[in-house]
N, CA, C and O of each residue as an XYZ file, in Angstrom:
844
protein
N       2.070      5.868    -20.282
C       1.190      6.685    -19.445
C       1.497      8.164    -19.683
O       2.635      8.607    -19.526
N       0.125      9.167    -20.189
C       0.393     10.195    -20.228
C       0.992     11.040    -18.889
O       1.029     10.374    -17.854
N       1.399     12.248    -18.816
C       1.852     12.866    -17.986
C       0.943     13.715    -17.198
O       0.008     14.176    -17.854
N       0.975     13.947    -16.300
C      -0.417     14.325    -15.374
C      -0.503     16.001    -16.171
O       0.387     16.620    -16.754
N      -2.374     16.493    -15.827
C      -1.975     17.799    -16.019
C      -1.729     18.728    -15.237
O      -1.615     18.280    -14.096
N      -1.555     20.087    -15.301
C      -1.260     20.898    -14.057
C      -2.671     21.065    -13.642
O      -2.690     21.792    -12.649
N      -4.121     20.611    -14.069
C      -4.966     20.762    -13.440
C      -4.932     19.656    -11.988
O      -5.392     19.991    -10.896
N      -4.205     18.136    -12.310
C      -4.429     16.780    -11.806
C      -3.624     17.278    -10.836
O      -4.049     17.304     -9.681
N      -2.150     17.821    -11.184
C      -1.149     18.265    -10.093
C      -1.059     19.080     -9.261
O      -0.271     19.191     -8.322
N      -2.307     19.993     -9.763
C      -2.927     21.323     -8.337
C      -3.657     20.935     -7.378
O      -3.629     21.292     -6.200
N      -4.681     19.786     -8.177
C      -6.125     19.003     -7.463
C      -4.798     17.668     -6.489
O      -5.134     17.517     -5.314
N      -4.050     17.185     -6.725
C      -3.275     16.157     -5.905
C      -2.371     16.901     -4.729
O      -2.383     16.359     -3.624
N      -1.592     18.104     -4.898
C      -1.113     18.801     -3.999
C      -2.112     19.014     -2.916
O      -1.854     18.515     -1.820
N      -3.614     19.926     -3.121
C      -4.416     20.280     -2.770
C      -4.834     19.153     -1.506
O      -4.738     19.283     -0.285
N      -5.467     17.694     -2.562
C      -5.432     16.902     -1.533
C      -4.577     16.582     -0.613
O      -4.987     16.363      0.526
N      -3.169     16.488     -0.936
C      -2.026     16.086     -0.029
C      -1.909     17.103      1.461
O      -1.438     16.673      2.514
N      -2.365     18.304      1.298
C      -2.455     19.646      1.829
C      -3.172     19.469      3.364
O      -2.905     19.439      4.566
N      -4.237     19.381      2.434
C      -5.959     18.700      3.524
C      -5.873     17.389      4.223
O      -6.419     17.237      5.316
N      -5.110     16.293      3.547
C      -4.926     15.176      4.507
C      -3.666     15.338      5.641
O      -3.701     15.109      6.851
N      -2.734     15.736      4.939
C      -1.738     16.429      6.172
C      -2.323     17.478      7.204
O      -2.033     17.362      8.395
N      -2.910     18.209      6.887
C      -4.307     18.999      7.785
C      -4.608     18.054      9.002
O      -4.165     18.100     10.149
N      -5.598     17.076      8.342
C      -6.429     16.279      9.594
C      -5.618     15.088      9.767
O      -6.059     14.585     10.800
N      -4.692     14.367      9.336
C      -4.000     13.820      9.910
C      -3.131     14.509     11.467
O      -3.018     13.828     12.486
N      -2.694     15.687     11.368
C      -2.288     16.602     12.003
C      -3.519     16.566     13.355
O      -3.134     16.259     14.483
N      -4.961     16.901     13.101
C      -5.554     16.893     14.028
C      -6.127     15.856     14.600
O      -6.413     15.956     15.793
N      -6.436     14.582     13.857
C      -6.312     12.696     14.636
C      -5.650     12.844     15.263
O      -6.112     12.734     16.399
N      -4.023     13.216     15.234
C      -2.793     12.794     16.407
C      -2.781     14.051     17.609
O      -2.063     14.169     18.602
N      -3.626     14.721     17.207
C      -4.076     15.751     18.902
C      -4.932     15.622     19.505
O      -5.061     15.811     20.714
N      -5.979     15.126     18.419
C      -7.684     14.926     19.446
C      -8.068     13.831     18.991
O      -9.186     13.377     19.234
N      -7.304     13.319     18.351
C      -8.585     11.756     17.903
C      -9.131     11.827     17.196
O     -10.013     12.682     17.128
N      -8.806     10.644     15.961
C      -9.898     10.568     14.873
C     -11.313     10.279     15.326
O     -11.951     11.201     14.817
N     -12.253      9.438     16.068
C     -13.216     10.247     16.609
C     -13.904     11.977     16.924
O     -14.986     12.473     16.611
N     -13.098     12.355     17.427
C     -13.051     13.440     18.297
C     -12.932     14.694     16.989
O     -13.385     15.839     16.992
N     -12.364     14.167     16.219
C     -12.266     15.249     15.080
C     -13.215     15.276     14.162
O     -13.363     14.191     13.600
N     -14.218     16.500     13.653
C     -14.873     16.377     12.578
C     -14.615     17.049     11.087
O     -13.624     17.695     10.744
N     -15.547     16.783     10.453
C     -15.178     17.300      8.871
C     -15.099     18.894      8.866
O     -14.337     19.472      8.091
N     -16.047     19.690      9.906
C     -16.145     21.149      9.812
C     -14.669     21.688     10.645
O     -14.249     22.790     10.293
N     -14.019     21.063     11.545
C     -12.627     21.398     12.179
C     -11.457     21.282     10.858
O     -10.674     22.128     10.426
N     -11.706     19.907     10.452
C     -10.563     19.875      9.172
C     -10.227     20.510      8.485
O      -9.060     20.770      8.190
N     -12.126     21.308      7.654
C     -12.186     22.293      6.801
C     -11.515     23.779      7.585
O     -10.666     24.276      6.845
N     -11.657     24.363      8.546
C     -11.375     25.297      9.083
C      -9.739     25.658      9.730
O      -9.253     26.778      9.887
N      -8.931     23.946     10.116
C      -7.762     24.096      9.949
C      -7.181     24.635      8.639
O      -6.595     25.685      8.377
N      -7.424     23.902      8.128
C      -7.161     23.754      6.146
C      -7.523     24.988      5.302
O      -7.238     25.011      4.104
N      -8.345     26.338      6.098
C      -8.697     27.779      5.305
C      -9.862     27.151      4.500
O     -10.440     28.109      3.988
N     -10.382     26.194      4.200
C     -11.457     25.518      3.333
C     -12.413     25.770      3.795
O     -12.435     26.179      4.956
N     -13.852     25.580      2.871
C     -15.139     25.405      3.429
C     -15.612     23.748      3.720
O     -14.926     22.907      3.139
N     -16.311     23.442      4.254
C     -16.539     21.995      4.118
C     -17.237     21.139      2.751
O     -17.178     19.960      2.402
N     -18.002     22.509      2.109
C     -17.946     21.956      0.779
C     -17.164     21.655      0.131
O     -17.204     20.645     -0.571
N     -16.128     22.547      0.196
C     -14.452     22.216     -0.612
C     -14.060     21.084     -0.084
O     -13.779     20.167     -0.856
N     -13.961     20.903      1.221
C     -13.373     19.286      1.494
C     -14.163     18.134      0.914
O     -13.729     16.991      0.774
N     -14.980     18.423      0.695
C     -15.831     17.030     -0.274
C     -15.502     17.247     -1.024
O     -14.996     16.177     -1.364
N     -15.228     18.190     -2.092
C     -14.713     17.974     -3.509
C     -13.667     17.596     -3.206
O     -12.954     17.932     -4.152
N     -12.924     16.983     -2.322
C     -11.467     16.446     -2.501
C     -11.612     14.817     -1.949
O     -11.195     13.844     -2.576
N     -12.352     14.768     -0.535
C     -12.714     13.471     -0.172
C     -14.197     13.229     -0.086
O     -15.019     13.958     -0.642
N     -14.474     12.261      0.574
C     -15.736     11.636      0.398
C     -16.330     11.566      1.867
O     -17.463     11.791      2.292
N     -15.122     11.160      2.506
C     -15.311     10.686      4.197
C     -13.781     11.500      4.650
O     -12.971     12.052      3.906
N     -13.754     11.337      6.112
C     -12.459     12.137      6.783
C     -11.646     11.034      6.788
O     -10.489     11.293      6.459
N     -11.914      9.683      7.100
C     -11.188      8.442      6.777
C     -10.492      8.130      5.247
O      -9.594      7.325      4.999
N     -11.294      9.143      4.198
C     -10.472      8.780      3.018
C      -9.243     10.016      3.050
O      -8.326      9.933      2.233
N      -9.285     11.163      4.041
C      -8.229     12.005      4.050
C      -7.355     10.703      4.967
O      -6.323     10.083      4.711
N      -8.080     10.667      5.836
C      -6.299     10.249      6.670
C      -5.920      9.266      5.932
O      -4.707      9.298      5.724
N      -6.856      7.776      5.099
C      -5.565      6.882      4.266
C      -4.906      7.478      3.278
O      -3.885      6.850      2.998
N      -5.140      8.864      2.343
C      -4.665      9.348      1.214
C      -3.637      9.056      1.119
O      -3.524      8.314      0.144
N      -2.062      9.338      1.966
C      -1.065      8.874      1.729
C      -0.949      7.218      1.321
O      -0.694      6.761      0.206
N      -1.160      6.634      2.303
C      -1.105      5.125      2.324
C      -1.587      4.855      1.590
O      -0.759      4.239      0.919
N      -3.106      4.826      0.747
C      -3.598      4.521     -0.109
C      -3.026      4.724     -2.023
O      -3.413      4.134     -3.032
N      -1.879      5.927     -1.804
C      -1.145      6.005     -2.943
C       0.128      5.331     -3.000
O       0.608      4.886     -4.042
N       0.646      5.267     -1.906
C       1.801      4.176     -1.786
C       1.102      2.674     -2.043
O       1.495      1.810     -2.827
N       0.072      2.631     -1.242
C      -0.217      0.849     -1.785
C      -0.411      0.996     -3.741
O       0.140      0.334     -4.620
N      -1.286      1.990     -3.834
C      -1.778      2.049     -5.155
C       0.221      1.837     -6.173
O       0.528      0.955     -6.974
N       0.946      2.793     -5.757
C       2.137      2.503     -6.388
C       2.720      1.114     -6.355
O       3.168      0.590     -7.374
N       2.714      0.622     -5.380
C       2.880     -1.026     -5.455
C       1.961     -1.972     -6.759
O       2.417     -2.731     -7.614
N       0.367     -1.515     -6.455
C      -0.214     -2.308     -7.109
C       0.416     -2.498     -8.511
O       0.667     -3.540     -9.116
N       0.632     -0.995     -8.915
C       0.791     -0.890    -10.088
C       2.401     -0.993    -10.749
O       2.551     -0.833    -11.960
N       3.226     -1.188    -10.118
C       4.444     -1.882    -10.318
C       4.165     -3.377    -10.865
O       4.675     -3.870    -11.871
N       3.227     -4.007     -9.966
C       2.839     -5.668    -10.067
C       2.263     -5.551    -11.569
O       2.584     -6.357    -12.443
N       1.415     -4.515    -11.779
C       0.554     -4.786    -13.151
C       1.468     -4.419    -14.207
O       1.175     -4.706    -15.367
N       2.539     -3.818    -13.937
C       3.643     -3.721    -14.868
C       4.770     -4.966    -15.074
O       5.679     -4.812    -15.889
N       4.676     -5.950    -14.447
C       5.541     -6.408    -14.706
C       5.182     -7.819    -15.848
O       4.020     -8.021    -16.198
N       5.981     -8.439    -16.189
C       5.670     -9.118    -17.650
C       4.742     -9.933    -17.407
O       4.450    -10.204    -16.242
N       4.303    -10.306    -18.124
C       3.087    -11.492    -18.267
C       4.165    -12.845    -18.037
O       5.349    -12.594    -18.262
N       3.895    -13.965    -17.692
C       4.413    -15.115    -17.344
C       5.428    -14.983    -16.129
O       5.829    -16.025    -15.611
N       5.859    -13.773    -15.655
C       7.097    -13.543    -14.562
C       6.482    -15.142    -13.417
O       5.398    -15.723    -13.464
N       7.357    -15.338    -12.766
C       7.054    -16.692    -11.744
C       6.004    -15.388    -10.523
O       6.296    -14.199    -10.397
N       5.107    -15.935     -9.979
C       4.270    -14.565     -8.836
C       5.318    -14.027     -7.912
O       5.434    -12.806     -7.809
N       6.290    -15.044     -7.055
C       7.305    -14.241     -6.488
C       8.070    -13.863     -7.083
O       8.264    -12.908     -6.330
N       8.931    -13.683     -8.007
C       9.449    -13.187     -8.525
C       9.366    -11.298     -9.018
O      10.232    -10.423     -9.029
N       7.643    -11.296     -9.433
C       7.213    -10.338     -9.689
C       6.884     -9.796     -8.724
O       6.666     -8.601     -8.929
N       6.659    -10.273     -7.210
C       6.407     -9.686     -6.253
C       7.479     -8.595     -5.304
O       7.350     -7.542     -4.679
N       8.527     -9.519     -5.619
C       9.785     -8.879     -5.253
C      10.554     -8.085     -5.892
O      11.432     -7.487     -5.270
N      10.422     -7.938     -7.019
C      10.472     -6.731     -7.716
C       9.829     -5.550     -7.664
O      10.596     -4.588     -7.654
N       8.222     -5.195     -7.612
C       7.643     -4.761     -7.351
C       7.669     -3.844     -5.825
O       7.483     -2.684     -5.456
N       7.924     -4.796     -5.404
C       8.255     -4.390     -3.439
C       9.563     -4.010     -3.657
O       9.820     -4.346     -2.501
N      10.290     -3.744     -3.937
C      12.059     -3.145     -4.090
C      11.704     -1.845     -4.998
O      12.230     -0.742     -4.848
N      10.816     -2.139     -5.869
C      11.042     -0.429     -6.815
C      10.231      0.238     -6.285
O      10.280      1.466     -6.343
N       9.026     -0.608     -5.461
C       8.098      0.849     -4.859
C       9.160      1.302     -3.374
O       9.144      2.422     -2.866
N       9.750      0.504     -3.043
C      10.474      1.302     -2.218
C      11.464      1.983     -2.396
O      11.903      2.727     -1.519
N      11.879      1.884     -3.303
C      12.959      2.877     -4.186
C      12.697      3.920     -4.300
O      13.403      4.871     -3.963
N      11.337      3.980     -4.933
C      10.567      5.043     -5.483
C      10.083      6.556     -4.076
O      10.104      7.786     -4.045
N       9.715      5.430     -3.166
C       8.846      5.922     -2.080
C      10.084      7.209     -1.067
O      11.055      6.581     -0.645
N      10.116      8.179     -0.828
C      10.716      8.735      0.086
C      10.018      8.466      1.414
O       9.112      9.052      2.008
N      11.181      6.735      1.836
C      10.991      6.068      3.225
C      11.112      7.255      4.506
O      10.143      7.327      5.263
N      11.797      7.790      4.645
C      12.261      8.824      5.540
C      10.368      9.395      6.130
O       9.730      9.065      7.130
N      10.032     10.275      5.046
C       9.068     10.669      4.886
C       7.797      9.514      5.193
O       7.041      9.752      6.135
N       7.637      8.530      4.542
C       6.623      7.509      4.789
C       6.871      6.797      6.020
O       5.914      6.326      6.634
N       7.822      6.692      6.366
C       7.982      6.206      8.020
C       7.395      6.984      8.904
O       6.447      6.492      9.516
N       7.796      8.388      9.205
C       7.211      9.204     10.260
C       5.556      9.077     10.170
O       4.899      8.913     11.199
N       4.910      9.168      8.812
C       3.744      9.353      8.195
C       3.127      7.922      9.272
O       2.242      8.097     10.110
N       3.746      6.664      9.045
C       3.545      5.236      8.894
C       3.324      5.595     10.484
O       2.210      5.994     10.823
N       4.384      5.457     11.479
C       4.171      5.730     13.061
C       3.060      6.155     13.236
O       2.184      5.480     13.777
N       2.837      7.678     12.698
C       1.500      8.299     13.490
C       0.502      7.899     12.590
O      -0.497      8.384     13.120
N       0.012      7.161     11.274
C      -0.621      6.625     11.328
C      -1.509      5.235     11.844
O      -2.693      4.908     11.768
N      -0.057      4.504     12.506
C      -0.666      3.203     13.673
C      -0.869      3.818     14.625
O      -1.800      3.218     15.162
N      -0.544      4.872     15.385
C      -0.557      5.526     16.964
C      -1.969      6.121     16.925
O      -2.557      6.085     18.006
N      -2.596      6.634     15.942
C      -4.116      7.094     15.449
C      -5.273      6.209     15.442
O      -6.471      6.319     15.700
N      -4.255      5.030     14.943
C      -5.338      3.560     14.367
C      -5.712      2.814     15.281
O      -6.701      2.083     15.308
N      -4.480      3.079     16.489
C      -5.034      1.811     17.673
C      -5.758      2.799     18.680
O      -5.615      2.517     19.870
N      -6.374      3.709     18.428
C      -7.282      4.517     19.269
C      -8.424      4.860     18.495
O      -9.188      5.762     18.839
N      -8.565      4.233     17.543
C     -10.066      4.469     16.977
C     -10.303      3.375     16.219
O      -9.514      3.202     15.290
N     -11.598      2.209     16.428
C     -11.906      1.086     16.014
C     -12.621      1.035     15.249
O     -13.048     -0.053     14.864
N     -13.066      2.310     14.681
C     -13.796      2.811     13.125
C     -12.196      2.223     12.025
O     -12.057      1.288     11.236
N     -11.431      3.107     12.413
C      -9.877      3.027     11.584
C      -9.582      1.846     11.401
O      -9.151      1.554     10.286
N      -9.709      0.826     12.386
C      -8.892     -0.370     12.424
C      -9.703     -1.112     10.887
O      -9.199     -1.580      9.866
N     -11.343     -0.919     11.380
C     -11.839     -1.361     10.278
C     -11.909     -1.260      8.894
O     -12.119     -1.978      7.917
N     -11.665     -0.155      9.157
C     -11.599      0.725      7.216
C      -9.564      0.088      7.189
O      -9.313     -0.375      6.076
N      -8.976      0.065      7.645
C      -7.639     -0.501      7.523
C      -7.785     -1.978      7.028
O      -7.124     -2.357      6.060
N      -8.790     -2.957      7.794
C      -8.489     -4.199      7.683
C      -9.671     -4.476      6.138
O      -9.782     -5.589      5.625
N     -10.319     -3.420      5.700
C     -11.011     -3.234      4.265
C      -9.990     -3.196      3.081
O      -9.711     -3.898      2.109
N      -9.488     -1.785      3.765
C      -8.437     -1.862      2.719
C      -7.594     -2.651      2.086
O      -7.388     -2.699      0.873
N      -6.876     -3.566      3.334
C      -5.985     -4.391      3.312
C      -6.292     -5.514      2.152
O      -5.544     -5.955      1.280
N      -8.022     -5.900      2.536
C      -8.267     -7.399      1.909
C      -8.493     -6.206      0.435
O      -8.398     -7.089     -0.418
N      -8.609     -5.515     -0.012
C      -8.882     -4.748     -1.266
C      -7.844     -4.781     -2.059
O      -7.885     -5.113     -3.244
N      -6.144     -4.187     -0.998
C      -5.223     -4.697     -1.886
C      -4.659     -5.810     -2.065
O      -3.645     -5.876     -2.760
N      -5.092     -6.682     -1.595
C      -4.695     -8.143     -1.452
C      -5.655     -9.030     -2.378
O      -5.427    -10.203     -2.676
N      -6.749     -8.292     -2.780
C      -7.616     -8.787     -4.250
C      -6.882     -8.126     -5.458
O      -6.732     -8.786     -6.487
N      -6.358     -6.672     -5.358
C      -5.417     -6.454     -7.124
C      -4.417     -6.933     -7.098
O      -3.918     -7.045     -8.218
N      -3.711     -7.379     -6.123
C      -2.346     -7.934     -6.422
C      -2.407     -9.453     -6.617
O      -1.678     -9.960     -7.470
N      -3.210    -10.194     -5.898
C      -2.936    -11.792     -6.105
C      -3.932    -11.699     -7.642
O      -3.680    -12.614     -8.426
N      -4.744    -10.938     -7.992
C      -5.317    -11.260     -9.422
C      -4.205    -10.975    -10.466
O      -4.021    -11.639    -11.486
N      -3.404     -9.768    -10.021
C      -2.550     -9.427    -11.010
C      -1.619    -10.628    -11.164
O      -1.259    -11.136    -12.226
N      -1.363    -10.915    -10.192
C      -0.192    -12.440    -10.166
C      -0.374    -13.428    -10.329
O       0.453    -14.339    -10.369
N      -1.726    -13.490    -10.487
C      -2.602    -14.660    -11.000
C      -2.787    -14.467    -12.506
O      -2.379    -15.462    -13.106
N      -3.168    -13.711    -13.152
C      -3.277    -13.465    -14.644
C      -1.420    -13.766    -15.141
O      -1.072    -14.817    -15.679
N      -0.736    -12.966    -14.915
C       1.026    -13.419    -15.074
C       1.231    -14.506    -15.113
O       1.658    -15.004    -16.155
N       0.950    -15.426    -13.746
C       1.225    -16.956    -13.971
C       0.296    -17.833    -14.949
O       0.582    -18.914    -15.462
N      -0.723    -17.193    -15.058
C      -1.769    -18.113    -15.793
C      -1.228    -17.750    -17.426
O      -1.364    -18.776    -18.094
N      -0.786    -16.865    -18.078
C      -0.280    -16.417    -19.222
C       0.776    -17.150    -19.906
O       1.039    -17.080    -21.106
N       1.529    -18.075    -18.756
C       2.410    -18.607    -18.856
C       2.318    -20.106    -18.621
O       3.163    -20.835    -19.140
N       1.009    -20.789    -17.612
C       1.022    -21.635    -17.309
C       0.107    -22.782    -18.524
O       0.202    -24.005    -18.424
N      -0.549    -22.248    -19.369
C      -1.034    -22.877    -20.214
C      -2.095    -23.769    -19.591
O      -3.034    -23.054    -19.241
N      -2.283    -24.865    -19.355
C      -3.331    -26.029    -19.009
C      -3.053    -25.790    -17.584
O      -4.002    -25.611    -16.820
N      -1.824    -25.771    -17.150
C      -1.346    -25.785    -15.276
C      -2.348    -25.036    -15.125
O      -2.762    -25.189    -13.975
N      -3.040    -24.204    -15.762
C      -3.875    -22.902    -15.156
C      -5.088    -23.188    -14.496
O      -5.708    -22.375    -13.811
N      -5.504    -24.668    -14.771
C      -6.282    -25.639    -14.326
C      -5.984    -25.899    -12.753
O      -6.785    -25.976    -11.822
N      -4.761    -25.993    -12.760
C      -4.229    -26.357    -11.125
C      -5.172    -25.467     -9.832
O      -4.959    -24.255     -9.812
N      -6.018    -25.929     -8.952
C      -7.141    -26.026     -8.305
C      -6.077    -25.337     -7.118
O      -6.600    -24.610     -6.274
N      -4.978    -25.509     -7.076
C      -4.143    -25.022     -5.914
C      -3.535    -23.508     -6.175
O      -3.295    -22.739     -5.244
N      -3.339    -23.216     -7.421
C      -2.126    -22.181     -7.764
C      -3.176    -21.040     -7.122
O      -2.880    -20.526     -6.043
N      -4.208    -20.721     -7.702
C      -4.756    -19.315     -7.215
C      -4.945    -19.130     -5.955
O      -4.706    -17.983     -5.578
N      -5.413    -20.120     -4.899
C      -4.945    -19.962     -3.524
C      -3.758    -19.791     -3.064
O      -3.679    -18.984     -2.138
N      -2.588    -20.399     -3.483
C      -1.291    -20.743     -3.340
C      -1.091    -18.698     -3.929
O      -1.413    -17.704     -3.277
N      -0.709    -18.742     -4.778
C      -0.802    -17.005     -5.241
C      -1.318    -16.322     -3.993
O      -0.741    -16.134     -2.922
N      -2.535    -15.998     -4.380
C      -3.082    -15.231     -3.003
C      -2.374    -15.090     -1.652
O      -2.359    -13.997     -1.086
N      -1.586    -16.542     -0.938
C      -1.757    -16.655      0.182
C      -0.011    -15.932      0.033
O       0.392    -15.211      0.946
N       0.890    -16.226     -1.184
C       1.917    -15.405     -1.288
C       1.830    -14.199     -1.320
O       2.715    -13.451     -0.906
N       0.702    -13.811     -1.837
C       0.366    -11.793     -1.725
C       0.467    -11.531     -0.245
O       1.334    -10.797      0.230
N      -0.467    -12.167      0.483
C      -0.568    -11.924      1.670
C       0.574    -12.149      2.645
O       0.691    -11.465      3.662
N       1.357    -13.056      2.336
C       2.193    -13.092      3.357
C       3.453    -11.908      2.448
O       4.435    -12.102      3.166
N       3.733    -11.305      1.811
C       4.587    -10.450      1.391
C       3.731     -9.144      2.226
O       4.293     -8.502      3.114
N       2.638     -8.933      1.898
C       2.295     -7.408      2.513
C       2.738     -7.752      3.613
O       3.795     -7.206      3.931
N       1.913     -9.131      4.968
C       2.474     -9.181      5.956
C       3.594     -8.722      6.558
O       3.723     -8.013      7.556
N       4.479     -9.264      5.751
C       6.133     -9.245      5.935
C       6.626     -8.056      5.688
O       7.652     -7.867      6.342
N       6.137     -6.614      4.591
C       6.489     -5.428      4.365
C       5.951     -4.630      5.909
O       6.671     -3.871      6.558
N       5.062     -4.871      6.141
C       4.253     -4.323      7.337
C       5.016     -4.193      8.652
O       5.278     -3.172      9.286
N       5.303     -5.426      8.904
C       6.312     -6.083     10.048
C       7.681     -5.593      9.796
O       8.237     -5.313     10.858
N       8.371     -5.404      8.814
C       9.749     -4.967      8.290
C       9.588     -3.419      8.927
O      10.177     -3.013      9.929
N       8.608     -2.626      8.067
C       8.383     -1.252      7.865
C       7.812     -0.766      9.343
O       8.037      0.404      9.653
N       7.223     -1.446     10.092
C       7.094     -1.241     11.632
C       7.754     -1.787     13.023
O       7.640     -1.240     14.120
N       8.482     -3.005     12.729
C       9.633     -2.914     13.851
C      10.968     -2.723     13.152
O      11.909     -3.448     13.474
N      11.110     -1.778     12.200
C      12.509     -1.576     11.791
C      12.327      0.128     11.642
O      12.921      0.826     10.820
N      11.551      0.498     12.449
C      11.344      2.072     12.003
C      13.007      2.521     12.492
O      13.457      3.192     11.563
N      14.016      2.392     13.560
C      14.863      2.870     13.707
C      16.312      2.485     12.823
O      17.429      2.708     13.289
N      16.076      1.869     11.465
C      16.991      1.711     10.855
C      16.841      2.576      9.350
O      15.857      3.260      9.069
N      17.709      2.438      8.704
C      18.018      4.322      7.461
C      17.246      3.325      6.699
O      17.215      2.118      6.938
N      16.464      4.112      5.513
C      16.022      3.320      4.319
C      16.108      2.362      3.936
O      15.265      1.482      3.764
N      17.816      2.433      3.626
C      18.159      1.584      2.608
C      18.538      0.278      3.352
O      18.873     -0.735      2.737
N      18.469      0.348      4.723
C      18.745     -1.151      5.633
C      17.093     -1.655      5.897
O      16.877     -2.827      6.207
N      16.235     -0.903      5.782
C      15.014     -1.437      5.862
C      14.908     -2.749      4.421
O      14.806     -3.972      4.332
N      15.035     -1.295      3.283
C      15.154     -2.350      2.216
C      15.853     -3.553      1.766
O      15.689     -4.063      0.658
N      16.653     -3.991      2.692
C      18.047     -4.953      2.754
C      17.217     -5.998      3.628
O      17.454     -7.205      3.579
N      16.314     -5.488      4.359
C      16.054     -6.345      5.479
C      14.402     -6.878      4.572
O      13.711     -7.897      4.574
N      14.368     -6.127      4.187
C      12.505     -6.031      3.606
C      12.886     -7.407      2.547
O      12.123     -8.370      2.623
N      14.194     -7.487      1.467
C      14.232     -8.064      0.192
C      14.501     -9.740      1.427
O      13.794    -10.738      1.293
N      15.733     -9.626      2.597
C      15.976    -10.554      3.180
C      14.964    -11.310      3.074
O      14.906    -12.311      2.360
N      13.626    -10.650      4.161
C      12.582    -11.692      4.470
C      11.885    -12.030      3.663
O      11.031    -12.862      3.969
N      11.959    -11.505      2.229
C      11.229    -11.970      1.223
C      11.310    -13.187      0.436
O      10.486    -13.885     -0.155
N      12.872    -13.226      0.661
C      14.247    -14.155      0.492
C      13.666    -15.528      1.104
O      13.405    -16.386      0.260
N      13.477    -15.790      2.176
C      13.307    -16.301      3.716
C      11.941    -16.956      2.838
O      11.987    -18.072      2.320
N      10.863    -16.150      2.781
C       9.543    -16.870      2.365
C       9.151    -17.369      1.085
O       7.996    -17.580      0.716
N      10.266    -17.553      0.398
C      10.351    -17.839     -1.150
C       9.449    -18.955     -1.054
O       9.508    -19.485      0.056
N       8.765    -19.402     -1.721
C       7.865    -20.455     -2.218
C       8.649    -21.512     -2.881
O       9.484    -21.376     -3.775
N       8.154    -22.834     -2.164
C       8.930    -24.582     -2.659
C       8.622    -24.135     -4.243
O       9.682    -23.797     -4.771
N       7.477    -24.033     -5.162
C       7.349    -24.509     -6.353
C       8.102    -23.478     -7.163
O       7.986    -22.256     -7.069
N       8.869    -24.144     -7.953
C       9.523    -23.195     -8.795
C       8.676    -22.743     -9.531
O       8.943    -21.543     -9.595
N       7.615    -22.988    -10.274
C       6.782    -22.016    -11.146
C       5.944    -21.284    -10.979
O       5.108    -20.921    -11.806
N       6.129    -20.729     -9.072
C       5.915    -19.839     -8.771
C       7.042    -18.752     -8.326
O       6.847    -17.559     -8.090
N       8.039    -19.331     -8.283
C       9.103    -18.352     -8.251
C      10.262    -19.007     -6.648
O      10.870    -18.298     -5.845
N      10.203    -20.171     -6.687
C      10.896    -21.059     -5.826
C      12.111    -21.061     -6.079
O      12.613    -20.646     -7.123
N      12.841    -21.652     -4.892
C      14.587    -21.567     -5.038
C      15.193    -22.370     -6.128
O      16.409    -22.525     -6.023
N      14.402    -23.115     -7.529
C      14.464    -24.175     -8.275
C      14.372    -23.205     -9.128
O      15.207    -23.391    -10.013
N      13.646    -22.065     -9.336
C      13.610    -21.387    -10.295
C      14.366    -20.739    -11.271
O      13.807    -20.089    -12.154
């Protein structure tokens, strides 16, 4: 992967800038309550300028979250072709949290649920998102196992079986990363790999304790 340019890295600051902006004003007045011409005017912007960066005020406030999931996705699409799906899953979930400055994404994480359960526009564009990343990751883990599985790839169970492991790992990061907000990083991540541990899958050629 090439290296970003300083045009990509002015235009990504920029955005980061503007969503910290109206994130800032959701947690005073309500994502309702807040519009695109307040955002622009916190932010020194015009409201034309805020469209050249987002689309909707909902794509400012997921911006963070939406690049942290995106860093996950793309850990998964990095990892080898044939890996067992848990296997690659748990890898994936350990380096994006490695990667991620938790400190920082925690506080972010709080006032983004404290925002979400007061506006039922949010909840929805959240529970969109969710099934969105829960379609690149069980495909990605589905192509891996199938690379490897030869004829098994036939098996009428594995791609549900996959899927329903994507889902219960985000589950389980979600639940880790929100009733463990009062523990340091690196015990989140101890606790995050635990329960991952915990939900390992019976079949070994998906990445089972046989494996």
């Amino acid at each position: 992967m090439s290296a970003p340019t300083l045009r990509e890295v002015t235009r990504q600051a920029a955005r980061e800038r503007i969503s910290a902006v109206a994130i800032e004003l959701f947690a005073e007045r309500g994502y309702d309550a807040t519009t695109v011409e307040e955002i622009a005017a916190a932010a020194g912007i015009s409201e034309r300028t805020f469209f050249r960066y987002f689309a909707t005020k909902d794509e400012a406030f997921f911006s963070r979250a939406s690049a942290d999931t995106q860093t996950l996705i793309d850990h998964v699409l990095a990892r080898p072709l044939g890996e067992a799906p848990w296997v690659a899953l748990q890898s994936a979930v350990d380096r994006t949290l490695q990667e991620l400055d938790l400190t920082e994404s925690n506080n972010v994480s709080q006032t983004h649920r404290a925002i979400i359960a007061r506006s039922p526009d949010l909840l929805a564009h959240q529970f969109t998102r969710l099934a969105d990343s829960l379609d690149a990751i069980s495909e990605a883990l589905w192509e891996r196992w199938a690379a490897a599985a030869g004829s098994a790839a036939e098996d009428p169970h594995a791609r549900i079986l996959i899927r329903t492991l994507a889902s219960s790992m985000l589950s389980a990061l979600n639940e880790v990363m929100s009733l463990a907000e009062d523990r340091t990083p690196e015990a989140r991540r101890e606790l995050v790999r635990e329960t991952l541990d915990a939900l390992r899958p019976g079949r070994a050629d998906l990445g089972g304790v046989s494996a």
